[in-house]
C-alpha positions as CSV (number, residue, x, y, z in Angstrom):
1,X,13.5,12.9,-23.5
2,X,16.4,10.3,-22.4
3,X,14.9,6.7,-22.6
4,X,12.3,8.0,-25.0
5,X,13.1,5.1,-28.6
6,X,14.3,6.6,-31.5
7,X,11.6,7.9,-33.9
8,X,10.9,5.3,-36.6
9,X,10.3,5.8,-40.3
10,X,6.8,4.3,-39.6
11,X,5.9,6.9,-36.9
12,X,6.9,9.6,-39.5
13,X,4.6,8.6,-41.6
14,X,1.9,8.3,-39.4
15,X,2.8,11.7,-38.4
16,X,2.6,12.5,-41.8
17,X,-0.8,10.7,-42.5
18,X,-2.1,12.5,-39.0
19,X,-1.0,16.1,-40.2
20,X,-2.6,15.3,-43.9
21,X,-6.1,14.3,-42.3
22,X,-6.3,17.4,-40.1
23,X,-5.6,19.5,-43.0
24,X,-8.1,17.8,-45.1
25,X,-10.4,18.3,-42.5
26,X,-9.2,21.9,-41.7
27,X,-9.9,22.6,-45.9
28,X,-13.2,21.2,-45.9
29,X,-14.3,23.1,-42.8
30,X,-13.3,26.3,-44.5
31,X,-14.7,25.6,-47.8
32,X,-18.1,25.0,-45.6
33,X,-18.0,28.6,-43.7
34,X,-17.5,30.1,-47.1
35,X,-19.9,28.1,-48.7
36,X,-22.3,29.2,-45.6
37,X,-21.9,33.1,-46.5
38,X,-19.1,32.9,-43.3
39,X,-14.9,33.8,-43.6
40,X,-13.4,30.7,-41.6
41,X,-12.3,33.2,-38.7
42,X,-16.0,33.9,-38.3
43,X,-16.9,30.3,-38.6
44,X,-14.8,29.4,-35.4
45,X,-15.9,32.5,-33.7
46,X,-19.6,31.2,-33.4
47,X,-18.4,27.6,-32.0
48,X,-15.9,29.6,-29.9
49,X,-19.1,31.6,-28.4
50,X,-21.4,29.0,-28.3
51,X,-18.8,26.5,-27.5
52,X,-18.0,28.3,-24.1
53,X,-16.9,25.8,-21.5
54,X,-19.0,27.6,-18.7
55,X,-22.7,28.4,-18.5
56,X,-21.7,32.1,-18.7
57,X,-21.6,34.5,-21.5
58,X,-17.9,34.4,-22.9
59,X,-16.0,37.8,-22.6
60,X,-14.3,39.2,-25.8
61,X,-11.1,37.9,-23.1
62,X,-12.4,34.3,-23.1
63,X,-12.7,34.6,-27.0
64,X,-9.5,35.6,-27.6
65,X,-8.0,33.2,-25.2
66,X,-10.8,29.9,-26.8
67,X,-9.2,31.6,-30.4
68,X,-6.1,31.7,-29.3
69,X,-5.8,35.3,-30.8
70,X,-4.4,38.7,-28.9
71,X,-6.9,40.6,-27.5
72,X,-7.0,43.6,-30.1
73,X,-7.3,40.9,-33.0
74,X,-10.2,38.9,-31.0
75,X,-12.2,42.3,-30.7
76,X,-11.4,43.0,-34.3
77,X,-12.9,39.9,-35.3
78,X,-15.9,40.5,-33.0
79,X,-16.6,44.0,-34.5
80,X,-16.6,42.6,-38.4
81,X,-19.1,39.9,-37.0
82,X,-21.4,42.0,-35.1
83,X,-21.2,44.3,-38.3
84,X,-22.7,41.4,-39.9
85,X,-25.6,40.4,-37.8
86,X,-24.2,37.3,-36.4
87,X,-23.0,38.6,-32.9
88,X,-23.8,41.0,-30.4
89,X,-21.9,42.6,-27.7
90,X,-22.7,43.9,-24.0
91,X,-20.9,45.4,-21.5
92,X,-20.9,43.3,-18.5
93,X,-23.3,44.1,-15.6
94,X,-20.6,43.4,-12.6
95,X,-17.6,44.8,-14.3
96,X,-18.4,47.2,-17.6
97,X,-15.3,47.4,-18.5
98,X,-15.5,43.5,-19.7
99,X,-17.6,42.9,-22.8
100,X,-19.6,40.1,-23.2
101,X,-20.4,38.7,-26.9
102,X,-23.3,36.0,-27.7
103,X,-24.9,35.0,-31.1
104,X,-27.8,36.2,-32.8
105,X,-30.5,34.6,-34.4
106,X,-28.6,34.7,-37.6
107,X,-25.4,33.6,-35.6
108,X,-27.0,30.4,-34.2
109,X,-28.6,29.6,-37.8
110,X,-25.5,29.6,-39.2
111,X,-23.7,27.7,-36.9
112,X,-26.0,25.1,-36.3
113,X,-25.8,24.3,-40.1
114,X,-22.0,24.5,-40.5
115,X,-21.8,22.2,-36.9
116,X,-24.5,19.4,-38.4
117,X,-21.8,19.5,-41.5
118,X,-19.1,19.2,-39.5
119,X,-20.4,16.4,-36.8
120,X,-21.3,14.4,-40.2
121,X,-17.5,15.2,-41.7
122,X,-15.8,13.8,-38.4
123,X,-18.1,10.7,-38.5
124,X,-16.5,9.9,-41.9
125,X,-13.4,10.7,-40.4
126,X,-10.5,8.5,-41.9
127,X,-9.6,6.1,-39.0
128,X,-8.2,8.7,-37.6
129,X,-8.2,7.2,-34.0
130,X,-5.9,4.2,-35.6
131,X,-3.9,6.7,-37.0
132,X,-3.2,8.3,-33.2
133,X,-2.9,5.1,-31.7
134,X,-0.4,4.1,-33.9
135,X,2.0,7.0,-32.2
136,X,2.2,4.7,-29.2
């Protein structure tokens, strides 16, 4: 941090204006899961899922880890959803004591409408990439 320049008043605000656009964005992505029948845990389940960085089916491990939950909490959250129709669960064919989740039908619907919200929302985005690049 020795060398780094003093923090300005003007990157405090952008700081400020950063933090108040990703929790405007953060609000209206909520609003949308609930507005979708979905809690916002649930919402970023689903993209979490279907969001997987690998071609494999995500473990309730790689959930947790993608949700940045403990594992008990991840599985908790898993359970409510599969209660609901939106996920199911299967133990994994090379090690069974894994558990692999992927969506449903009713999973996939629902995401794919709250992601087409979402794409269009960050579209709209206020400048937010002259906002970051003003941290430079």
């Amino acid at each position: 941090m020795s060398g780094a320049r003093p923090l300005s008043v003007a990157d405090y605000r952008t700081l400020a204006r950063f933090r108040r656009a990703l929790r405007s964005f953060l609000r209206f992505s909520e609003d949308a899961a609930r507005a979708a029948g979905l809690t916002p845990a649930q919402h970023q389940l689903l993209l979490a899922i279907k969001g997987h960085p690998t071609d494999t089916t995500p473990s309730a491990s790689d959930v947790a880890d993608a949700l940045q939950l403990r594992l008990h909490s991840a599985v908790e959250l898993i359970d409510r959803a599969e209660a609901a129709g939106l996920v199911v669960r299967r133990s994994d064919p090379i090690d069974a004591r894994r558990h692999l989740v992927s969506l449903t039908p009713l999973g996939v619907e629902r995401l794919e409408g709250l992601s087409r919200q979402h794409r269009a929302e960050l579209r709209d985005f206020p400048d937010m990439m002259k906002v970051l690049r003003a941290l430079d």
